[in-house]
C-alpha positions as CSV (number, residue, x, y, z in Angstrom):
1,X,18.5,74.6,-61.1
2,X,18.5,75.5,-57.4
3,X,21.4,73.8,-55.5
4,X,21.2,75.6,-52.4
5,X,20.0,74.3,-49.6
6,X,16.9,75.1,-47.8
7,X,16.4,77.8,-44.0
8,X,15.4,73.8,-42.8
9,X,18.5,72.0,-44.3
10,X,20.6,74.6,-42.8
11,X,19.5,74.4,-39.5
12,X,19.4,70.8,-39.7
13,X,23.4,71.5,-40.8
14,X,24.0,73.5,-38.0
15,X,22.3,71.0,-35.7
16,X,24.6,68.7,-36.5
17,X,27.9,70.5,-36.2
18,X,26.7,71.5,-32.6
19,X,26.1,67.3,-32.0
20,X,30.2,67.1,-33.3
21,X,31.3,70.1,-31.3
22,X,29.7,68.4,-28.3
23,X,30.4,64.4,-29.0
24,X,33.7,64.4,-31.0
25,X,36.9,66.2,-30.0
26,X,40.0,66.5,-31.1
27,X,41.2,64.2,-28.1
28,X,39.2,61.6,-29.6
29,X,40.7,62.1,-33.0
30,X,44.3,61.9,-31.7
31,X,43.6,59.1,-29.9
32,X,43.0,56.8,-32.7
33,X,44.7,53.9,-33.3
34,X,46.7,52.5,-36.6
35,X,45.1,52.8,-40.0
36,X,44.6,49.8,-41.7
37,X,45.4,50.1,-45.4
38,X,42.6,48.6,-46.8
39,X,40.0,50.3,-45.4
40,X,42.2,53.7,-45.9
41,X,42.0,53.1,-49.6
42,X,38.6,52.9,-49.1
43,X,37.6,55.8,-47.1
44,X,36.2,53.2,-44.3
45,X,35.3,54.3,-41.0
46,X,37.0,51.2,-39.5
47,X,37.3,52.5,-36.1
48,X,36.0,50.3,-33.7
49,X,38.1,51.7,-30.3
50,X,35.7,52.3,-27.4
51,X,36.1,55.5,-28.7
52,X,34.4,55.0,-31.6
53,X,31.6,53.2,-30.5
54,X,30.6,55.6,-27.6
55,X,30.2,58.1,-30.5
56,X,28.3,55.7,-33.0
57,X,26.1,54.8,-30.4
58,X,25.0,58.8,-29.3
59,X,25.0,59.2,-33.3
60,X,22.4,56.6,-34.0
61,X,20.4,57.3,-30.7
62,X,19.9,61.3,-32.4
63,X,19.2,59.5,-35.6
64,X,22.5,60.3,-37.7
65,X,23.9,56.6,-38.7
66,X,22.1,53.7,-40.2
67,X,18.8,55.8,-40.6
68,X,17.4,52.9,-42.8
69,X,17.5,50.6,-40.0
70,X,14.8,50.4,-37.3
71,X,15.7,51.4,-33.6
72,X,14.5,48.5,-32.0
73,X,17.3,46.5,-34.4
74,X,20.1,49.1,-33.0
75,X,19.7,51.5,-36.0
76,X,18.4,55.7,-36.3
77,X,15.4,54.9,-38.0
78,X,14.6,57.8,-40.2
79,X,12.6,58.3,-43.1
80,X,14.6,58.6,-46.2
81,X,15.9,62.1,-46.6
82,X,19.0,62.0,-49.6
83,X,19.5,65.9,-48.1
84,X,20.0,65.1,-44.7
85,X,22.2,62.0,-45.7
86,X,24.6,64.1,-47.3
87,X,24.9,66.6,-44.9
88,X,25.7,64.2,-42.3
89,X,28.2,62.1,-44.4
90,X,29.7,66.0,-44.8
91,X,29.7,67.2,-41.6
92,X,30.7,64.0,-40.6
93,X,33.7,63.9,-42.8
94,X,34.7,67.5,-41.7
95,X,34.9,66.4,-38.6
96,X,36.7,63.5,-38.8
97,X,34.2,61.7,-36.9
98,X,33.3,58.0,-37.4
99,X,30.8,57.1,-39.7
100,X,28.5,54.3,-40.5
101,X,30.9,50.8,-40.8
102,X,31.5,49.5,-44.1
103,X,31.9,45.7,-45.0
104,X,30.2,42.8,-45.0
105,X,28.5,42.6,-42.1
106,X,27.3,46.0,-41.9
107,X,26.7,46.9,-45.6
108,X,25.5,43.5,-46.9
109,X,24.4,40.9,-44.5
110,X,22.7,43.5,-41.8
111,X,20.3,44.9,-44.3
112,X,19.9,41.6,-45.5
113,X,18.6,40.3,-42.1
114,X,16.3,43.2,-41.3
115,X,14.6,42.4,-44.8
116,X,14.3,38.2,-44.7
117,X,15.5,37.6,-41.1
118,X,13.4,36.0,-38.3
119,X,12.7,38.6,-34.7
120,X,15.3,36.4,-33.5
121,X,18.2,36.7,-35.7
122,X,17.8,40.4,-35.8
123,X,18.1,40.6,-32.3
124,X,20.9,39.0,-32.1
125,X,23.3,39.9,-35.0
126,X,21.9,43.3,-36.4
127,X,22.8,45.6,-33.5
128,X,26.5,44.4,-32.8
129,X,27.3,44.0,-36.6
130,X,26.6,47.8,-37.0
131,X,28.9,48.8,-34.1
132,X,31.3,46.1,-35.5
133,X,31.1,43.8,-32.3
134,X,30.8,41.0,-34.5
135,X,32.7,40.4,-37.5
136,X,31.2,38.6,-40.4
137,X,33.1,37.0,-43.8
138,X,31.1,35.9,-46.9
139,X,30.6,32.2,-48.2
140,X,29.6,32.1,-51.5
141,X,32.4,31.3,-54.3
142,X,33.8,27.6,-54.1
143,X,36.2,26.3,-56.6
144,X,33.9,26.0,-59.9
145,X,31.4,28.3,-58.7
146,X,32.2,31.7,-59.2
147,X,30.4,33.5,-61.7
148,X,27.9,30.3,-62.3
149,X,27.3,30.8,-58.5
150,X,24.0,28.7,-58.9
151,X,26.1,25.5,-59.4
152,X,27.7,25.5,-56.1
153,X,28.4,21.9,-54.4
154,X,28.5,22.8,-50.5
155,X,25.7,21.3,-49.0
156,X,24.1,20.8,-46.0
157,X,21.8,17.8,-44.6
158,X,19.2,18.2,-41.9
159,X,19.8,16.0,-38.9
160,X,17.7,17.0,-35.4
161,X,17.7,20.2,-34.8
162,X,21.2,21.1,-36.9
163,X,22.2,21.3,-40.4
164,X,25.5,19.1,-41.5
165,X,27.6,21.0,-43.9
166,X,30.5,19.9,-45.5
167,X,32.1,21.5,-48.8
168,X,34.6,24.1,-49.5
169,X,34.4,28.2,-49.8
170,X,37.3,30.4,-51.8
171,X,38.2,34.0,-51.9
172,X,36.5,34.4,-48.0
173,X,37.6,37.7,-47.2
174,X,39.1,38.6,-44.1
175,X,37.7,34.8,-42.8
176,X,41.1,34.5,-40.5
177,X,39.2,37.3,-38.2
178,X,35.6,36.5,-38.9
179,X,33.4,35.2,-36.0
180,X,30.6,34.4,-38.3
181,X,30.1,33.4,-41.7
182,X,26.6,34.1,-44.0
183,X,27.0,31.1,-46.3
184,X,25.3,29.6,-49.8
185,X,24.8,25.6,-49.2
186,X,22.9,22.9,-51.3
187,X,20.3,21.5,-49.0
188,X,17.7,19.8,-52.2
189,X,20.2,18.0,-54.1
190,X,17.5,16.9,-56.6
191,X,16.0,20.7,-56.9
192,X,17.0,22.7,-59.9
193,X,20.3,24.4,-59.1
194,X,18.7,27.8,-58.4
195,X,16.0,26.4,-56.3
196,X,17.8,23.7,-54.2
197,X,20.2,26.5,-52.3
198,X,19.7,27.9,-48.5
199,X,21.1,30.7,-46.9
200,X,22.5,30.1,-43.0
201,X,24.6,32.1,-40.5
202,X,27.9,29.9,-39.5
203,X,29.8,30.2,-36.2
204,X,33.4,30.3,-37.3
205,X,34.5,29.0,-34.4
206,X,32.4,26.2,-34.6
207,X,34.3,22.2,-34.9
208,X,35.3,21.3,-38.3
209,X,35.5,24.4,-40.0
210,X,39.7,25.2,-41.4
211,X,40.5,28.5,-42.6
212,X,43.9,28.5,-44.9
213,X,45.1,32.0,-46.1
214,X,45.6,32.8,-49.7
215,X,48.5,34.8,-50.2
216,X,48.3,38.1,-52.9
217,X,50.2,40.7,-55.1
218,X,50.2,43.2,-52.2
219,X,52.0,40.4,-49.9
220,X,48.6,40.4,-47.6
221,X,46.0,37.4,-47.1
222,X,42.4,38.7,-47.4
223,X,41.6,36.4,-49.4
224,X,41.0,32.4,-48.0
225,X,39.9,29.1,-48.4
226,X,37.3,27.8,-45.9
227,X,36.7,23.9,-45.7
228,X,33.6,22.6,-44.1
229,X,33.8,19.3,-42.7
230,X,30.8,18.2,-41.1
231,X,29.7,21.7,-39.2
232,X,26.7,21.8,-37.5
233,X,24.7,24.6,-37.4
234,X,21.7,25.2,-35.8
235,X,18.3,25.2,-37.4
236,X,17.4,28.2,-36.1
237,X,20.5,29.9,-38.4
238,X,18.6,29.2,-41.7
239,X,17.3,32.5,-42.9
240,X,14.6,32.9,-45.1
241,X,13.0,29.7,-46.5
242,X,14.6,26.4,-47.0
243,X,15.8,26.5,-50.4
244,X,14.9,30.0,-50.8
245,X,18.5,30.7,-49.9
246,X,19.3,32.0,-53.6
247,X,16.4,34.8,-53.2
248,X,17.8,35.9,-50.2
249,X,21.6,35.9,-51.6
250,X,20.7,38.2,-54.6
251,X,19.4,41.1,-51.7
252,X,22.7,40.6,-50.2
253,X,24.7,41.0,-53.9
254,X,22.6,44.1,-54.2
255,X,23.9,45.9,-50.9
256,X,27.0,44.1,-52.0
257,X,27.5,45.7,-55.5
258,X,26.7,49.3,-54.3
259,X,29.0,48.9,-51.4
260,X,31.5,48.0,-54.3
261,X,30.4,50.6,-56.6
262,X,30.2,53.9,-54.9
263,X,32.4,56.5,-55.5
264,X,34.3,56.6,-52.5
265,X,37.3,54.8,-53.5
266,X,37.9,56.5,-56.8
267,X,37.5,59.9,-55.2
268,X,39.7,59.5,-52.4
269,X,42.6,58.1,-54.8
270,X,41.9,61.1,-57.4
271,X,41.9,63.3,-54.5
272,X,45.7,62.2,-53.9
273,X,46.7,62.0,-57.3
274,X,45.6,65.7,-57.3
275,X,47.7,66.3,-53.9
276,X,50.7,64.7,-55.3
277,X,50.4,66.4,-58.7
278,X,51.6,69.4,-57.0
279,X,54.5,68.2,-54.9
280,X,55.9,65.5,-57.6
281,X,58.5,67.2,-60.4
282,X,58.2,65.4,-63.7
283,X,60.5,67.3,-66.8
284,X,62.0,69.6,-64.6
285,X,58.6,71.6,-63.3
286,X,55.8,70.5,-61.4
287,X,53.8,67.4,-62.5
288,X,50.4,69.6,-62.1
289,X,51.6,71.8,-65.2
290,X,52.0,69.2,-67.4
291,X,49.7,69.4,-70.1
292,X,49.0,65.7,-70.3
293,X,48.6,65.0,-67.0
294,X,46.0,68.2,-66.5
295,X,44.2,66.4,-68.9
296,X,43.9,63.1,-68.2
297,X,43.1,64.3,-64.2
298,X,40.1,66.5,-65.5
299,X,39.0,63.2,-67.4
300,X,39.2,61.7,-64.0
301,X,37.5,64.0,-62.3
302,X,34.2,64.0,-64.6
303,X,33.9,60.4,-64.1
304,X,34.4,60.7,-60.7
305,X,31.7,63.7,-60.5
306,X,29.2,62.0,-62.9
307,X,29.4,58.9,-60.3
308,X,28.5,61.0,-57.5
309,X,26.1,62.5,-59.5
310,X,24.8,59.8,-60.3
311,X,24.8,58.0,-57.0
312,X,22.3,61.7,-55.9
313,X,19.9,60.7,-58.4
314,X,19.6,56.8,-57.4
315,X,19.2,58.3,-53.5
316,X,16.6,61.4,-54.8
317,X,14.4,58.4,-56.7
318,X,14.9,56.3,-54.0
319,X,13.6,58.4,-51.6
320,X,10.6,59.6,-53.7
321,X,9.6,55.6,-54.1
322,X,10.7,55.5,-57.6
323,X,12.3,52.3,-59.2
324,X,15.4,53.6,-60.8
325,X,15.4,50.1,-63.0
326,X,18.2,50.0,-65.2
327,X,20.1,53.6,-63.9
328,X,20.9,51.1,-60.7
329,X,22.6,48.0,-62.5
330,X,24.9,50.0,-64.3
331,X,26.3,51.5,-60.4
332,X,28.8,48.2,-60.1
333,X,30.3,48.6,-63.1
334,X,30.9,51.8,-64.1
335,X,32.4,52.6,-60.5
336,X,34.8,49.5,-60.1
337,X,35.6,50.3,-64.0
338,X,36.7,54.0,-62.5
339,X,38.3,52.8,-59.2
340,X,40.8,51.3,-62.4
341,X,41.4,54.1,-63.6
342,X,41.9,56.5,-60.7
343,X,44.6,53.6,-59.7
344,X,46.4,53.3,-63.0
345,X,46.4,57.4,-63.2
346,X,48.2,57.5,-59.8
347,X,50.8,54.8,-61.3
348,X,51.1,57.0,-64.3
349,X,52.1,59.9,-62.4
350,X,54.3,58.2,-59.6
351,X,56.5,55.9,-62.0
352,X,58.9,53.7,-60.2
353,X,57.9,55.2,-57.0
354,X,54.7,54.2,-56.6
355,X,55.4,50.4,-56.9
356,X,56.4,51.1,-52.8
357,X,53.9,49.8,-50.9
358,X,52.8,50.3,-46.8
359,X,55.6,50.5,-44.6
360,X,58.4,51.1,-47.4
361,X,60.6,54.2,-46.6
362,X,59.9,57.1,-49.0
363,X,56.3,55.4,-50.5
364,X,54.5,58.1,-51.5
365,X,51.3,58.2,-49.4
366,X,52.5,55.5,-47.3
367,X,51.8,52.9,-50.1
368,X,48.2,53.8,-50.5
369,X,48.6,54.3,-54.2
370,X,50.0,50.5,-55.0
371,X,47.1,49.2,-52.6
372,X,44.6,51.3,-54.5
373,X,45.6,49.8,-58.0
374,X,46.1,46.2,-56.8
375,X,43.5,46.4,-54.8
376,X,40.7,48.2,-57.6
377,X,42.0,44.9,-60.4
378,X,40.2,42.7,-57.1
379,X,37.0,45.1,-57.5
380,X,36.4,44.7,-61.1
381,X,35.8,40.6,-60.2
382,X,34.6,40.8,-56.5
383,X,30.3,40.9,-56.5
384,X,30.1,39.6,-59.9
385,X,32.9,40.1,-62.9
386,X,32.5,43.1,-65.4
387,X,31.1,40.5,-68.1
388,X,28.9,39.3,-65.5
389,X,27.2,42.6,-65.0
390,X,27.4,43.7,-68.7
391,X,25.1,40.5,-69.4
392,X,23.0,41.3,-66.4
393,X,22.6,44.8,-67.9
394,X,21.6,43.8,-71.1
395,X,19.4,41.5,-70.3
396,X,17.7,42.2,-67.2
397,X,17.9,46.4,-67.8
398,X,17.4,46.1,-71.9
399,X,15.5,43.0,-72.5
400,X,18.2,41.8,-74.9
401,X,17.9,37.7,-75.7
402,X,19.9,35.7,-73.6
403,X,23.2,34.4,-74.7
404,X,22.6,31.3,-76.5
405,X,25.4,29.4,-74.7
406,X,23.4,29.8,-71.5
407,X,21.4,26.9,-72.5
408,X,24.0,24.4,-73.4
């Protein structure tokens, strides 16, 4: 096995260095404003300062960010190259430039519209939502409908040129600050519950619509309840089919689910569990020569590895055409499963210590480690519970009979 890269790839390397060099100084590093935790945790490039948008904009325009997304939609446009990708995300990384934007508009609903969108709604939506001009929230749970997501009750009637919606969304994340939602509604009542749903793209500021925070462990409000009282939406916000809405959903769960499942977060918390492993004392010596710990951290770090890994070989088939078939279902689990762990392990080695959260005097890592853990217990149910994707595993990936309470 050969895992140096080619005279090409290292050009290409060096190429994109000189682009940083030129683009990204340490001026516009210093000058960036406030973390937010959450996206911290995750290793998010949530800059969105003029700055940062200067840069994403040169980046794209030289074909560096959002390569699977056409030009004239606002993305690079190249051909997939699971080589180049890495390199970029490296060099990228090294330089602590901004990267691609992760979340839902970006990550879920944009690749969403350039695969069932009309010309129009790409137009509109698909550039700013990469260079996070427009902020976008997700309406699909309701109370009752979480896992059975088919059986939602929101609906939506056709009057003129609008659709009338009226229902109720839970768990919208960050819907206080959203300007749009993409939203599940019930527009053929008397269709069977997986055929009666549509897909459409809600102004948030629209009349009718009440956002209400719901308060969590970690003392913040991501989470929400949307109500829906007669909102109009415009026809012309419907995307893909009329009642073809459950379709389109399942490509935005994918994006979804590997936004969720990647690696990132469990390396970045294992990478500060290693960090603090050799500054924390625990039995009189450093916590990095305790034989327990030592082990349970190499543990970590072969799941976290074998993620990675495995996340290069989904990439490699992808870009050769393959179907990876069942090697791509098991991505969701396994890595919200290890985000768990990574989190409890920091716990583990921080004791009392770590339950200090952002903005606490003395929390180690400025809190990051309680957010990690609170926030990685979310993962395991956001995109489709653990149980939900173990059936989908078996049954989809292994051809295993369906559970016979389905039915009933």
């Amino acid at each position: 096995m050969n895992l140096e890269y080619s005279e090409d790839y290292r050009k290409f390397r060096d190429e994109v260095r000189a682009f940083l060099a030129a683009h990204w100084t340490q001026e516009d590093i210093d000058a960036a404003p406030p973390p937010d935790p959450t996206a911290a945790a995750f290793g998010m490039a949530a800059r969105t300062d003029e700055r940062a948008t200067r840069f994403r904009i040169a980046a794209i325009e030289r074909g560096y960010l959002y390569r699977h997304i056409p030009r004239r939609w606002g993305g690079g446009e190249q051909p997939p190259d699971p080589l180049a990708a890495t390199i970029i995300h490296e060099e990228f990384r090294r330089a602590k430039a901004p990267h691609e934007l992760m979340g839902q508009g970006p990550s879920m609903l944009a690749p969403t519209l350039v695969e069932h969108g009309t010309e129009a709604q790409k137009e509109k939506f698909v550039r700013d939502t990469l260079l996070g001009r427009i902020a976008w929230c997700q309406g699909y749970s309701e109370p009752g409908s979480g896992s059975d997501l088919a059986s939602l009750r929101t609906k939506a009637e056709l009057d003129g040129d609008s659709w009338v919606v009226t229902g109720q969304k839970i768990w919208t994340s960050n819907a206080e600050t959203a300007d749009w939602m993409f939203a599940l509604v019930r527009t053929e009542p008397d269709a069977p519950k997986h055929d009666g749903i549509s897909y459409l793209l809600i102004d948030m500021k629209s009349p009718g619509i009440d956002v209400r925070p719901l308060r969590q462990m970690t003392g913040e409000a991501d989470f929400n309840e949307v109500f829906l009282d007669n909102v109009r939406v415009p026809v012309a916000n419907l995307v893909g089919a009329r009642g073809a809405g459950w379709r389109v959903s399942r490509s935005t769960l994918k994006h979804e689910r590997a936004l969720i499942g990647n690696s990132v977060f469990s390396r970045r918390t294992l990478d500060g569990v290693l960090f603090m492993a050799h500054v924390v004392r625990r039995n009189g010596d450093l916590a990095i020569k305790d034989p327990v710990l030592r082990d349970a951290i190499v543990q970590a770090e072969t799941k976290v590895l074998a993620s990675e890994y495995h996340a290069w070989r989904l990439l490699t088939l992808q870009a050769r055409g393959e179907d990876p078939g069942i090697a791509a279902m098991v991505t969701k689990l396994y890595g919200t499963q290890l985000g768990y762990e990574t989190g409890k392990l920091a716990m583990d080695l921080l004791g009392d210590t770590a339950l200090l959260g952002p903005g606490e005097k003395s929390a180690p890592g400025e809190g990051m480690f309680l957010h990690a853990y609170m926030w990685s217990l979310g993962m395991l149910i956001a995109g489709g519970t653990a149980n939900i994707q173990r059936n989908v595993i078996g049954e989809r990936g292994l051809g295993l009979p369906r559970d016979g309470a389905t039915g009933r």
